[in-house]
N, C-alpha and C positions, 0 to 999 in steps of 0.2 A: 685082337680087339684093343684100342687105346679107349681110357675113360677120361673124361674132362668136361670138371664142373661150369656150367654155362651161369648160371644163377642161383644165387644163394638168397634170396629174398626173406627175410623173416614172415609173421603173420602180422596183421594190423589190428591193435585194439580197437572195437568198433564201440556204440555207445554203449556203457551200462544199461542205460532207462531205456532206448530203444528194446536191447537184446531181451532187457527184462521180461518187458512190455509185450514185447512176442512169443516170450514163452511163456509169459500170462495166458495170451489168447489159444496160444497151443494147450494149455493146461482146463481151459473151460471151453474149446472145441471138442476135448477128448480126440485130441491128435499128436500122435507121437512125434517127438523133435529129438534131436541131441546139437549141442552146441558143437558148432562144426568150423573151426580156424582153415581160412581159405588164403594161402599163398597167390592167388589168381591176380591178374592187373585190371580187375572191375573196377570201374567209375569209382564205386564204395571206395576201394583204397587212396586213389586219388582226395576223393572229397574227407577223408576219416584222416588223412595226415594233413590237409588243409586248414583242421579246427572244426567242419562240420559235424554235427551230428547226425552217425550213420550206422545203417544196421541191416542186415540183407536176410531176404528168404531164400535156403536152397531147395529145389523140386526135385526130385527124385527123375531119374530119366534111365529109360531100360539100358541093361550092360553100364553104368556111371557115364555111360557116352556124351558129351554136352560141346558144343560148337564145332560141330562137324554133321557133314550130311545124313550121317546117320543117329542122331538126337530123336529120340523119342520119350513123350512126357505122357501119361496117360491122363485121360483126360477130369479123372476125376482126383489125380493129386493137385492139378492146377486150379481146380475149383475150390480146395480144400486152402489152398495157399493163397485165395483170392478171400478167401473167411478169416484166414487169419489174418490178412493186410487189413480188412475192414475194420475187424473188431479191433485190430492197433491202431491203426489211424484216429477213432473214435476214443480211445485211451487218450493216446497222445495232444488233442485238437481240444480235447472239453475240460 
């Protein structure tokens, strides 16, 4: 077996107020979060080393499996993630 490191990416700081902001809504949805550092090349990265402010939800998806054909999200966490966008967006807008 030869090993050889491909990518060495760090994580990217996303917003404070954002991340805050949603785990506000996570905290008065009564829905469990943990702050989650994602090495991934989502948009979020691009746009968070740009100067934007940015800030992602992650959905739980059965076996951690996520952009591959076998991605499955149930469908009441994506509802759950859909309350929590709202109530941040309403945070963040007013």
């Amino acid at each position: 077996m030869k090993w050889e490191l491909l990518q060495d990416d760090k994580p990217t700081t996303l917003s404070p107020e954002y991340t805050n902001a949603l785990a506000a809504s996570c905290n008065e949805l009564e829905i469990d979060y943990v702050h989650l550092p994602s090495k991934s090349a989502h948009d979020a990265l691009i746009a968070a080393t740009s100067g934007v402010d940015t800030a992602m939800i992650f959905v739980p998806s059965k076996r951690g499996l996520s952009h591959c054909p076998e991605e499955m999200t149930a469908l009441d966490d994506i509802g759950f993630s859909a309350r929590v966008l709202y109530r941040t967006l309403k945070k963040l807008l007013t």
